[in-house]
py3Dmol code that shows the C-alpha trace and the ligand (Angstrom):
import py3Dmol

protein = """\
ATOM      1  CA  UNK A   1      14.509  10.726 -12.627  1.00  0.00           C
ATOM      2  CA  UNK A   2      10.815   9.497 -12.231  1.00  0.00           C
ATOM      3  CA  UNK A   3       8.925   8.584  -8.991  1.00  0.00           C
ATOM      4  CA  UNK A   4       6.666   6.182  -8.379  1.00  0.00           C
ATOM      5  CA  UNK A   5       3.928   5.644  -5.652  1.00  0.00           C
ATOM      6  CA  UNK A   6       3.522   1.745  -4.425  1.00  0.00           C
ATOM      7  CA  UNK A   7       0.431   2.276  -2.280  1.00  0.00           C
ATOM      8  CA  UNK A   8      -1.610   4.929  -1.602  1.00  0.00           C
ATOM      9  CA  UNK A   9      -5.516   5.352  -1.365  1.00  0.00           C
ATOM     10  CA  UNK A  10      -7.005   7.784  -4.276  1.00  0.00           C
ATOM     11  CA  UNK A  11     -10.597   7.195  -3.365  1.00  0.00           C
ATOM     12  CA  UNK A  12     -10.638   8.296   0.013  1.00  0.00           C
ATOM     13  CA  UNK A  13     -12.642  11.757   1.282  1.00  0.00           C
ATOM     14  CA  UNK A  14     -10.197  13.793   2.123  1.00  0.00           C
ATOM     15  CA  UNK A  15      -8.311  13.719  -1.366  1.00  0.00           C
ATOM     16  CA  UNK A  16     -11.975  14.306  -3.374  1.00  0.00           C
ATOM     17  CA  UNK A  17     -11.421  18.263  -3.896  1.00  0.00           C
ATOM     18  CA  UNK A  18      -7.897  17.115  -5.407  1.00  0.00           C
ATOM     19  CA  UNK A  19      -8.789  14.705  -8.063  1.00  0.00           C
ATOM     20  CA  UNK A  20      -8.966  17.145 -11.039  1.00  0.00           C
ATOM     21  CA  UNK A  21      -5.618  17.883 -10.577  1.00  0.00           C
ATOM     22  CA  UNK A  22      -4.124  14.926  -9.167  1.00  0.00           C
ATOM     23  CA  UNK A  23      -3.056  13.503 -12.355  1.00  0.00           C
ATOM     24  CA  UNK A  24      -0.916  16.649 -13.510  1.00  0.00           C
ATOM     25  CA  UNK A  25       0.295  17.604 -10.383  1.00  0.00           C
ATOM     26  CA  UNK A  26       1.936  14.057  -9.524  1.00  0.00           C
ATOM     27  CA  UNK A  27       3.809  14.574 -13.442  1.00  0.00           C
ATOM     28  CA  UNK A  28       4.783  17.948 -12.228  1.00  0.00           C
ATOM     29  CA  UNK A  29       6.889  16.108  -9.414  1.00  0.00           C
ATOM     30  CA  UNK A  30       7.949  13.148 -11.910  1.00  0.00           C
ATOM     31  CA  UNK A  31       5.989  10.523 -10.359  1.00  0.00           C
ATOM     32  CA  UNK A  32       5.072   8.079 -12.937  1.00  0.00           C
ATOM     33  CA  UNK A  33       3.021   5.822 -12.024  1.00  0.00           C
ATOM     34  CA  UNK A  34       0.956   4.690  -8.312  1.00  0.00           C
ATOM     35  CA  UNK A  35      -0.778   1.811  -7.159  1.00  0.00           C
ATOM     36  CA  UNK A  36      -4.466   2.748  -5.728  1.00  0.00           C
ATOM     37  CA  UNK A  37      -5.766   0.173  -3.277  1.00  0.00           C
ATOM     38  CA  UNK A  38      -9.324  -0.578  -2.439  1.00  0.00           C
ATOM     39  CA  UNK A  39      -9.616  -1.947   1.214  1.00  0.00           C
ATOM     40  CA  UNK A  40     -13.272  -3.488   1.196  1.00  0.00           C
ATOM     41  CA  UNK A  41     -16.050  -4.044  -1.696  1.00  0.00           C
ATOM     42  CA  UNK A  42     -17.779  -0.403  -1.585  1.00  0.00           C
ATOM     43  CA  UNK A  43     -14.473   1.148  -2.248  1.00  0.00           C
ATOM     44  CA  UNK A  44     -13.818  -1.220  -5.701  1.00  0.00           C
ATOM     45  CA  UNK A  45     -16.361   0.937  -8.157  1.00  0.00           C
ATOM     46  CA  UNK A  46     -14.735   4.137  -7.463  1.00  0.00           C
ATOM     47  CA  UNK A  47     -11.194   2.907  -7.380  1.00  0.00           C
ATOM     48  CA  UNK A  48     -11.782   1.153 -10.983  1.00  0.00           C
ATOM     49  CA  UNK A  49     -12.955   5.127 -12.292  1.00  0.00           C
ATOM     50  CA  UNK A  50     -11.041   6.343 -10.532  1.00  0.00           C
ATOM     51  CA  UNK A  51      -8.105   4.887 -12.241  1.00  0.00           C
ATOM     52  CA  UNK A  52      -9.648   4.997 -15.820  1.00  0.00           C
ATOM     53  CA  UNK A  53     -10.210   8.616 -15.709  1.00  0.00           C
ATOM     54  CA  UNK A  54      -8.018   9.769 -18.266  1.00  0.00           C
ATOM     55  CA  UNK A  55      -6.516  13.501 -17.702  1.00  0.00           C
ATOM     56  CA  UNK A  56      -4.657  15.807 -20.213  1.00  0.00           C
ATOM     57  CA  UNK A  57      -1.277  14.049 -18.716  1.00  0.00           C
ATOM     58  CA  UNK A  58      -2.565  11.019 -18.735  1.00  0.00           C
ATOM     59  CA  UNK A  59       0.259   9.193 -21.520  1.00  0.00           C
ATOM     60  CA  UNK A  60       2.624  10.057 -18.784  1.00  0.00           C
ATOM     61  CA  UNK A  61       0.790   8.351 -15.692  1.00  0.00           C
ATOM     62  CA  UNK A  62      -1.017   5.734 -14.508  1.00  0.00           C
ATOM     63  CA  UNK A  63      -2.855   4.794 -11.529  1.00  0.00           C
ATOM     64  CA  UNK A  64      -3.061   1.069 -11.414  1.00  0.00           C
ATOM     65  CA  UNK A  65      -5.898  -0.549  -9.330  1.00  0.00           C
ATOM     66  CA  UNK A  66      -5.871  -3.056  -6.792  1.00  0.00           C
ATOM     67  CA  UNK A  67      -8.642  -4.598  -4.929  1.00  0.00           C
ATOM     68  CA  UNK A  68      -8.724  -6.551  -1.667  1.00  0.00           C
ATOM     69  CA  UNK A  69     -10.178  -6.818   1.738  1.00  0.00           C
ATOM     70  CA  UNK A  70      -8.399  -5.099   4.157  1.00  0.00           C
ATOM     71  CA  UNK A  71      -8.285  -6.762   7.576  1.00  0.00           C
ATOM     72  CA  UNK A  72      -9.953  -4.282   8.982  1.00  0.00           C
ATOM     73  CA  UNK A  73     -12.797  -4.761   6.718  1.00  0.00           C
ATOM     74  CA  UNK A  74     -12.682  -8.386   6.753  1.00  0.00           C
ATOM     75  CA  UNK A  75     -15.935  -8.984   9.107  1.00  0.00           C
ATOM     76  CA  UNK A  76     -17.817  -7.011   7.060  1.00  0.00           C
ATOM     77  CA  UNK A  77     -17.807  -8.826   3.771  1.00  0.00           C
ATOM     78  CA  UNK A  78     -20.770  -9.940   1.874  1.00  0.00           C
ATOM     79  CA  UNK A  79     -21.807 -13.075   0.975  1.00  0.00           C
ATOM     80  CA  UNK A  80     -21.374 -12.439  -2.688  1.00  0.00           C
ATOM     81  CA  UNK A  81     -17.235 -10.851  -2.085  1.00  0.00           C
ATOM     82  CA  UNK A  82     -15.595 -13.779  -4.122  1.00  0.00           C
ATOM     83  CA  UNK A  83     -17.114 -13.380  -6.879  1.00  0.00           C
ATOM     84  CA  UNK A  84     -17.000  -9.467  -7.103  1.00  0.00           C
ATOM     85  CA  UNK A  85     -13.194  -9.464  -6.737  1.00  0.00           C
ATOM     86  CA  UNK A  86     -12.479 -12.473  -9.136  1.00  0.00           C
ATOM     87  CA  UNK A  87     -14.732 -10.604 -11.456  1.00  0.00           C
ATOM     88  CA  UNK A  88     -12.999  -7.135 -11.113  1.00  0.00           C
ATOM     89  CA  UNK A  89      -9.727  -8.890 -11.642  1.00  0.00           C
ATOM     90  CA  UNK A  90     -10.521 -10.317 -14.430  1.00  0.00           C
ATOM     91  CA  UNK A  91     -12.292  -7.460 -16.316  1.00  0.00           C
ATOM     92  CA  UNK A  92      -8.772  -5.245 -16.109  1.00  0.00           C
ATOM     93  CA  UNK A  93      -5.574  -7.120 -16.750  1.00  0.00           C
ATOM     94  CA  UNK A  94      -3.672  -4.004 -14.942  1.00  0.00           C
ATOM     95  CA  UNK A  95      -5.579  -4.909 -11.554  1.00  0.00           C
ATOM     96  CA  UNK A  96      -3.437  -6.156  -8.704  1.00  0.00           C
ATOM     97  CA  UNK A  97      -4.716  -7.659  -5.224  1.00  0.00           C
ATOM     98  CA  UNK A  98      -4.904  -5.151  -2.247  1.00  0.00           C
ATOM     99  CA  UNK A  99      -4.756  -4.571   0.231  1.00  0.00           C
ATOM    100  CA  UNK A 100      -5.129  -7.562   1.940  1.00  0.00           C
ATOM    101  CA  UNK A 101      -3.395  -8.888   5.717  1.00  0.00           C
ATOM    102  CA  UNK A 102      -3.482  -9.506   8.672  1.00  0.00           C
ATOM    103  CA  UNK A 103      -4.125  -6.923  12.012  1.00  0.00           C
ATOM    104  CA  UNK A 104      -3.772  -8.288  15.383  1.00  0.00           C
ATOM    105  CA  UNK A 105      -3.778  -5.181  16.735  1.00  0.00           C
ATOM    106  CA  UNK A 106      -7.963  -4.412  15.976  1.00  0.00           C
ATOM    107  CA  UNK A 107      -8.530  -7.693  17.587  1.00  0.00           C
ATOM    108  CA  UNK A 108      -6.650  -6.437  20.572  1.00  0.00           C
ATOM    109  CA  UNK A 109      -4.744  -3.752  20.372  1.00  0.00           C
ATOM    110  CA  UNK A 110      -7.294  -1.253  19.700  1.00  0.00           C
ATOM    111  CA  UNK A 111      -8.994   1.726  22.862  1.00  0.00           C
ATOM    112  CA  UNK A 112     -12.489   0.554  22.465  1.00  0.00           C
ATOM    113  CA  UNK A 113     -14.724   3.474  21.407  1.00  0.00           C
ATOM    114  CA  UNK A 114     -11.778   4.302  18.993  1.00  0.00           C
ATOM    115  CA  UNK A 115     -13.173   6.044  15.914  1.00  0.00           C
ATOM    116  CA  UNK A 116     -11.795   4.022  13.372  1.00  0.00           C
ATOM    117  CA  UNK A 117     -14.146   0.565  14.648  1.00  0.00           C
ATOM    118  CA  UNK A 118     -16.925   2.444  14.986  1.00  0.00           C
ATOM    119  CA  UNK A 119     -19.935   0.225  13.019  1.00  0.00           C
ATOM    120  CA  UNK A 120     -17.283  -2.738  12.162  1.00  0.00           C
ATOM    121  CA  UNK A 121     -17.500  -6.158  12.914  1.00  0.00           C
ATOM    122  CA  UNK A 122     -14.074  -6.733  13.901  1.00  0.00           C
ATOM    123  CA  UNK A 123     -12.492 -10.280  12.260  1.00  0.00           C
ATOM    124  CA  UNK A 124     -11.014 -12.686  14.452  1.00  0.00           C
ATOM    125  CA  UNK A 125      -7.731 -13.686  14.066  1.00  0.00           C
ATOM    126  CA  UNK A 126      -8.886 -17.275  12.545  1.00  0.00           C
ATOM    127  CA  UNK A 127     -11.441 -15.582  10.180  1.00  0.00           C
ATOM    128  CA  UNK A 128      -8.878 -12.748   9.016  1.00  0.00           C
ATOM    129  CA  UNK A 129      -6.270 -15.635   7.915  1.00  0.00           C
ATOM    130  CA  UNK A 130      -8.894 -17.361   5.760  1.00  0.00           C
ATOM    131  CA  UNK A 131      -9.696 -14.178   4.203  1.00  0.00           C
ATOM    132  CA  UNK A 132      -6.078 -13.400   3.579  1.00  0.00           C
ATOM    133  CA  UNK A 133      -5.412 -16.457   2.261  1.00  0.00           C
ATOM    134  CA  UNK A 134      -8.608 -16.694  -0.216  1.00  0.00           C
ATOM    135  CA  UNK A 135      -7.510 -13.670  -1.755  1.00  0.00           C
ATOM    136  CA  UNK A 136      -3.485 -14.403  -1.949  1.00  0.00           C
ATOM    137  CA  UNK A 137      -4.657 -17.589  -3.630  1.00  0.00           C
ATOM    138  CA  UNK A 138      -6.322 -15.604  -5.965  1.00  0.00           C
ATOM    139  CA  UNK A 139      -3.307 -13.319  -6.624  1.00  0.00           C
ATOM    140  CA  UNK A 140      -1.163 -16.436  -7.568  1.00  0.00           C
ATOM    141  CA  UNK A 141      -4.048 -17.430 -10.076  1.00  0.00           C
ATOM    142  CA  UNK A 142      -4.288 -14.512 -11.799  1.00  0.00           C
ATOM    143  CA  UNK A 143      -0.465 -14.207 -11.382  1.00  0.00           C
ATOM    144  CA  UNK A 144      -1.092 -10.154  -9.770  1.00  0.00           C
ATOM    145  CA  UNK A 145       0.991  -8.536  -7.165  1.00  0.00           C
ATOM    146  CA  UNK A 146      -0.431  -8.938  -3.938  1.00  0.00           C
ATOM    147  CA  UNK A 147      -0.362  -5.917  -1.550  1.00  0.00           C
ATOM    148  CA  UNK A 148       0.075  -6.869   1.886  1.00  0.00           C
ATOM    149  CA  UNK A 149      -1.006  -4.754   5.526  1.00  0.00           C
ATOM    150  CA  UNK A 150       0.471  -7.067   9.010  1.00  0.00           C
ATOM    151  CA  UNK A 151       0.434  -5.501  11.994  1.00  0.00           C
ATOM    152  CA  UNK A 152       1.745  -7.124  15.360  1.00  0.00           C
ATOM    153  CA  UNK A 153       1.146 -11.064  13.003  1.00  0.00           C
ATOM    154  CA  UNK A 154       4.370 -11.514  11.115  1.00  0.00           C
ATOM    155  CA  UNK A 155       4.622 -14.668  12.586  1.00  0.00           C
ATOM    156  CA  UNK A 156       0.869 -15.955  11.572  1.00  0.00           C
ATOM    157  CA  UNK A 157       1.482 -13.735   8.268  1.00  0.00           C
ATOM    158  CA  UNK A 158       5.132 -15.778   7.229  1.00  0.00           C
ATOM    159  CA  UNK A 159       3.261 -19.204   7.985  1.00  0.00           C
ATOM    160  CA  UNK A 160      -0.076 -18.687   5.699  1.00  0.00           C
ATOM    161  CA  UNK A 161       2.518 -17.176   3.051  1.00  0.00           C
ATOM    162  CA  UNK A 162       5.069 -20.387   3.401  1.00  0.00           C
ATOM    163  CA  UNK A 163       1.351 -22.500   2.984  1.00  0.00           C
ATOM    164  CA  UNK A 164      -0.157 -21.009   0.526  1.00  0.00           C
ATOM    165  CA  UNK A 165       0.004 -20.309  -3.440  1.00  0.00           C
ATOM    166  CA  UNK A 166       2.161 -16.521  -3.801  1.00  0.00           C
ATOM    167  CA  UNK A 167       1.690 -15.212  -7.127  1.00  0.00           C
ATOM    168  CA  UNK A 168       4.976 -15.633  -9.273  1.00  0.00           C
ATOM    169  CA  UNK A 169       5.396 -12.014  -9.499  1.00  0.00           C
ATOM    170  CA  UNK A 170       5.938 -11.447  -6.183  1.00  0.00           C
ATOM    171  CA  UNK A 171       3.970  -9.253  -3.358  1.00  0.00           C
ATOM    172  CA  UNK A 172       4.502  -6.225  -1.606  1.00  0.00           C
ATOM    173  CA  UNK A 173       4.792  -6.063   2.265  1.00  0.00           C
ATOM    174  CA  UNK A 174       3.358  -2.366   2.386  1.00  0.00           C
ATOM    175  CA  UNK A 175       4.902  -0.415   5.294  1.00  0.00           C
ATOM    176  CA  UNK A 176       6.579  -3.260   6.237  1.00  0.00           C
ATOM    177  CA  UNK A 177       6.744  -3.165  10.449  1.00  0.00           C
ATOM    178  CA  UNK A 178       8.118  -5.898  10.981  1.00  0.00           C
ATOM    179  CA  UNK A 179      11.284  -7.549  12.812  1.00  0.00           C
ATOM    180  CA  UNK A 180      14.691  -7.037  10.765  1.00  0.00           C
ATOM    181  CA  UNK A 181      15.442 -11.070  11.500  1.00  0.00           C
ATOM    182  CA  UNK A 182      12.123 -11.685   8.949  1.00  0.00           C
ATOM    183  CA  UNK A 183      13.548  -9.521   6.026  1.00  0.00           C
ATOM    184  CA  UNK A 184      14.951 -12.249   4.445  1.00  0.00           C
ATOM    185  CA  UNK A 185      12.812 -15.072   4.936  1.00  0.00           C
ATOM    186  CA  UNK A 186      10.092 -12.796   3.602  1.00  0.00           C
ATOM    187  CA  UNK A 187      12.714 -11.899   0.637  1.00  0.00           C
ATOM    188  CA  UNK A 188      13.191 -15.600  -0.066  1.00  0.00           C
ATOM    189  CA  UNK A 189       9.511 -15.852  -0.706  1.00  0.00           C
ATOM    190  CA  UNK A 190       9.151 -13.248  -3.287  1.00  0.00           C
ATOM    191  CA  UNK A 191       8.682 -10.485  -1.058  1.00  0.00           C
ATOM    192  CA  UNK A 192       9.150  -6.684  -2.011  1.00  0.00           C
ATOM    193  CA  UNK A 193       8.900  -4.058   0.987  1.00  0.00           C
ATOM    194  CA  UNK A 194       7.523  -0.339   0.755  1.00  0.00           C
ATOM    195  CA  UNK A 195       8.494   2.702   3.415  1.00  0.00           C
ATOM    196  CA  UNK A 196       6.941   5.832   3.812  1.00  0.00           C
ATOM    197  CA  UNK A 197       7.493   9.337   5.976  1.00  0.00           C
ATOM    198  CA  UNK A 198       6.769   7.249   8.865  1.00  0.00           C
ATOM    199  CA  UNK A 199      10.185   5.482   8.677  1.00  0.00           C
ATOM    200  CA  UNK A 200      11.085   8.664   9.937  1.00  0.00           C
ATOM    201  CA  UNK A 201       9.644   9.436  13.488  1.00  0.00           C
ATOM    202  CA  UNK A 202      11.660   9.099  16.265  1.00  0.00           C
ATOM    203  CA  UNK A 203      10.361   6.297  18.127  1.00  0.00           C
ATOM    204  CA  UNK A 204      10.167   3.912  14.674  1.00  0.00           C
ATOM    205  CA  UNK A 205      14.163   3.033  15.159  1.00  0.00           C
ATOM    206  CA  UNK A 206      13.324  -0.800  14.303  1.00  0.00           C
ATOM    207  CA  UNK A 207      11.119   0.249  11.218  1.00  0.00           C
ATOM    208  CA  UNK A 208      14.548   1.959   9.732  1.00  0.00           C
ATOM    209  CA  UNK A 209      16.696  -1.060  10.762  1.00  0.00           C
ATOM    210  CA  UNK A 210      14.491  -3.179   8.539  1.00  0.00           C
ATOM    211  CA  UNK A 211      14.710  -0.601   5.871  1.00  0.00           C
ATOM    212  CA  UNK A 212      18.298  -1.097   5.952  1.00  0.00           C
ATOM    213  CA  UNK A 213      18.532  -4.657   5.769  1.00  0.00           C
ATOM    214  CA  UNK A 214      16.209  -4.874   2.536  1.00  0.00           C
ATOM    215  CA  UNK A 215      17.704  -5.798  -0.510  1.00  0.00           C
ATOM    216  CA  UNK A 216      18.098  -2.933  -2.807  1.00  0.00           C
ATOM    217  CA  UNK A 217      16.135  -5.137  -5.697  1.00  0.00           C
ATOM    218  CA  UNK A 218      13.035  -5.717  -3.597  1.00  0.00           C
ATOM    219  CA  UNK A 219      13.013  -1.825  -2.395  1.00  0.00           C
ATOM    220  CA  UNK A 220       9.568   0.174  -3.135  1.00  0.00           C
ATOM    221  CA  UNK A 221       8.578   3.742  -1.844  1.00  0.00           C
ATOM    222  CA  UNK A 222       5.088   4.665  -0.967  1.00  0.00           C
ATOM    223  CA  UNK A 223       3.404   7.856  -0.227  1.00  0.00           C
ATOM    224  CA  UNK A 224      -0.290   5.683   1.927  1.00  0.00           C
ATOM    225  CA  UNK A 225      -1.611   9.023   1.242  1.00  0.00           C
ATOM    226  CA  UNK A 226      -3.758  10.451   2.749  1.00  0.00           C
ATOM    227  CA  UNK A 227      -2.014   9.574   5.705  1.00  0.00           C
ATOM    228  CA  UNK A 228       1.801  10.077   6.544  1.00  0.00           C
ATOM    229  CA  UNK A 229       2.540  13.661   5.964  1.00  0.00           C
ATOM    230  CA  UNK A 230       5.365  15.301   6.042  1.00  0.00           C
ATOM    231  CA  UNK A 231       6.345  17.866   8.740  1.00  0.00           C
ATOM    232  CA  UNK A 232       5.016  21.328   7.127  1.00  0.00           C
ATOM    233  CA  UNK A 233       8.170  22.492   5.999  1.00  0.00           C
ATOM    234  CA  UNK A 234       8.753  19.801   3.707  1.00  0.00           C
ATOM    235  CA  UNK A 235       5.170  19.576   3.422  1.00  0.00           C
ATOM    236  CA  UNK A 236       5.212  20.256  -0.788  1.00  0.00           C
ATOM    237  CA  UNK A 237       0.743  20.518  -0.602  1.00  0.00           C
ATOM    238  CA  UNK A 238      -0.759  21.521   2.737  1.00  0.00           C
ATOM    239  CA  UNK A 239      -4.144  19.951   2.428  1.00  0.00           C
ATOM    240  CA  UNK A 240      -5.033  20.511   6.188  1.00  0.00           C
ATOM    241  CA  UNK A 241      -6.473  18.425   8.931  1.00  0.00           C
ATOM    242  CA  UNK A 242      -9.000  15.421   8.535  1.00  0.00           C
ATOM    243  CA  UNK A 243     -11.733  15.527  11.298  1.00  0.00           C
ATOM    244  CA  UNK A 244     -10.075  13.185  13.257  1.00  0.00           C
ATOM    245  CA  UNK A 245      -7.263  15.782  13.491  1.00  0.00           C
ATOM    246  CA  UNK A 246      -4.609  13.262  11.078  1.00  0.00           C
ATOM    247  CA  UNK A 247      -2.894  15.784   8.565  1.00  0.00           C
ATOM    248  CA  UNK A 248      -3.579  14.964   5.080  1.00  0.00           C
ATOM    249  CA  UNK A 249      -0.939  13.556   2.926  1.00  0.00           C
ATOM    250  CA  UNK A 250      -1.301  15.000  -0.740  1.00  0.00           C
ATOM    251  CA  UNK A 251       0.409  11.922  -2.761  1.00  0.00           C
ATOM    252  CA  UNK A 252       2.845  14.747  -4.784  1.00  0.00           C
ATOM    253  CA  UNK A 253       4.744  13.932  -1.328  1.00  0.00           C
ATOM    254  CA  UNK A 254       5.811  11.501  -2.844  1.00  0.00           C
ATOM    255  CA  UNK A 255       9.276  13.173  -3.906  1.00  0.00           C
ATOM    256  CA  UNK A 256       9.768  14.062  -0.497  1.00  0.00           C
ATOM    257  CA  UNK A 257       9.487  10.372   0.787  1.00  0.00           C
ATOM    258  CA  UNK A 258      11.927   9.439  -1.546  1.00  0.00           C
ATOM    259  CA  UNK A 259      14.401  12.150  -0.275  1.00  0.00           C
ATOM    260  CA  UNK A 260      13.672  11.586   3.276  1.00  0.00           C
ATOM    261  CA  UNK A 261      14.308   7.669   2.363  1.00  0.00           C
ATOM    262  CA  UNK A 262      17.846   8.277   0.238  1.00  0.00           C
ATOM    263  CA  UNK A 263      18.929   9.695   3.097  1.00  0.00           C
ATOM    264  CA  UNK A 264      17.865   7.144   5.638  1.00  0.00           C
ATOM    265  CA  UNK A 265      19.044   4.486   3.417  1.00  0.00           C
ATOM    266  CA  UNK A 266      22.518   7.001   2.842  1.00  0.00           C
ATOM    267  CA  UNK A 267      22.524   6.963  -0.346  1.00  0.00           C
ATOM    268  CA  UNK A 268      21.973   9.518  -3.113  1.00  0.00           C
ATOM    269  CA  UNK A 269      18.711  10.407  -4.852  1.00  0.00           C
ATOM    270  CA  UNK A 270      19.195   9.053  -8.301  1.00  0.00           C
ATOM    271  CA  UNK A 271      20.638   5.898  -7.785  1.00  0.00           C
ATOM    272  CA  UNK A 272      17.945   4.746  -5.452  1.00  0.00           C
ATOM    273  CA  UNK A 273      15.187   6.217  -7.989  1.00  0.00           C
ATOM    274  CA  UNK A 274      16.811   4.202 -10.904  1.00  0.00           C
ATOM    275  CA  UNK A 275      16.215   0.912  -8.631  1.00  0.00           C
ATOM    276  CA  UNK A 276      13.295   1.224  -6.916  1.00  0.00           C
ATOM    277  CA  UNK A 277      11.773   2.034 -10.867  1.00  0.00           C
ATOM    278  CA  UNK A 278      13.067  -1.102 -11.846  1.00  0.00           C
ATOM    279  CA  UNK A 279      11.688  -2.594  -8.605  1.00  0.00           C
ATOM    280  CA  UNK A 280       8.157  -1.293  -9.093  1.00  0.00           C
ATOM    281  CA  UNK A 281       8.167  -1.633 -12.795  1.00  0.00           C
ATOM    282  CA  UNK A 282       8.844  -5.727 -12.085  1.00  0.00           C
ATOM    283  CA  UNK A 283       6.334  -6.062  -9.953  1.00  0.00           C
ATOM    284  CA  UNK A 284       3.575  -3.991 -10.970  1.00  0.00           C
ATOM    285  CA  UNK A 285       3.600  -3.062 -14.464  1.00  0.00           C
TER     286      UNK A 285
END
"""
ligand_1 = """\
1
ZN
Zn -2.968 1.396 2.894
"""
view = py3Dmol.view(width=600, height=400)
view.addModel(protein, "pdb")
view.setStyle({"model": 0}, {"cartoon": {"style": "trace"}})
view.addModel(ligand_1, "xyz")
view.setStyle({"model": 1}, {"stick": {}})
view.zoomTo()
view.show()
């Protein structure tokens, strides 16, 4: 039975101490193969050596790169961002676009003084939709798998996806948050959806009615490590707290997500590893 990651973030801080080993310790838990994403253009370099480091386990894992502009990050592009991404694309036919969306919740969602917009020039909705839609365009060119954030802007999100060039592959919805009734619509489009250890706090009971409804052949599992741990008993590589106080999510979690998801789902373990390889191996590989 292998394991595979859709989306997680290698190059942050809190996982530097772990690279070494990161490699070996994700074959130790039979997880094949994970999808790094780069959210803005300082994060690109050290995702793409990142994922060409090789390691001594290396013929039995890869870490595939994407780059995008995360919402988020979308204010704070340069002038020269268009060209740096087609160019990073083309240089490594393995690359994939991500992650890329749309957030209406840092437009107005957010406590001001919150850590996380501290020093960002938050996008406007208007200005985060032509981003998005640059860089899907982009995707469909180069015919890579999109990797898609949306928070509180499915509606906005299904419209600039219904208007604009998807790439034939397909694209992930990553941690998809969205209302069950959009499953399908989204599906008809090409979509693929990822879950993590989030699916299962308490208060997240529409998050695991749209897990649900997806269709078993557009199923992925993610780890979005570093964040998303699991409770500590389950927890298979305490790493600790970030500053912020978040605990960090070692991406060997992995195998735990796709427990905690079989059972969600209620179904057994192998069944839904055999598909969701198939899944990821369709879409990314
Ligand atoms: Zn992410």
């Amino acid at each position: 039975m292998n394991f595979y990651d859709a989306h997680f973030h290698l190059q942050f801080d809190s996982l530097a101490p772990h690279l070494p080993a990161i490699a070996d310790d994700l074959v130790r838990v039979n997880c094949r193969a994970g999808v790094v994403n780069g959210t803005n253009e300082d994060e690109w370099p050290t995702v793409a050596s990142l994922c060409s480091q090789p390691s001594a386990l290396s013929s039995q894992f890869r870490f595939i790169p994407s780059y995008g502009v995360h919402p988020w990050d979308s204010g704070n592009r340069t002038a020269d961002w268009q060209r740096k991404l087609r160019a990073a694309l083309a240089a490594d036919p393995r690359a994939h676009v991500g992650e890329i969306g749309l957030d209406r919740w840092i437009v107005d969602g957010v406590r001001p003084g919150d850590p996380r917009i501290a020093g960002l020039r938050v996008a406007p909705m208007d200005e985060q939709r032509e981003v998005f839609a640059w860089q899907l365009a982009l995707a469909a060119e180069f015919n890579r798998a999109a990797s898609i954030h949306c928070t509180q802007a499915f509606g906005p999100l299904l419209e600039v996806l219904r208007t604009t060039p998807r790439p034939a592959r397909g694209f992930l919805l990553h941690h998809y948050g969205g209302p069950v009734e959009l499953v399908q619509p989204f599906a008809d489009l090409g979509a693929y959806f990822s879950y993590n250890l989030a699916a299962e706090q308490p208060k997240r009971t529409a998050e695991r009615a749209s897990f649900r409804a997806v269709p078993a052949d557009r199923l992925l599992v993610e780890t979005d490590a570093p964040a998303y741990a699991p409770p500590p008993e389950r927890n298979r590589f305490p790493l600790g707290t970030d500053p912020d106080g978040s605990v960090i999510n070692h991406p060997v979690n992995i195998a735990v997500a796709y427990d905690a998801l079989a059972e969600l789902r209620g179904i057994a373990l192998e069944p839904l590893a055999a598909q969701v390889e198939q899944n990821f191996r369709k879409l990314f590989l």
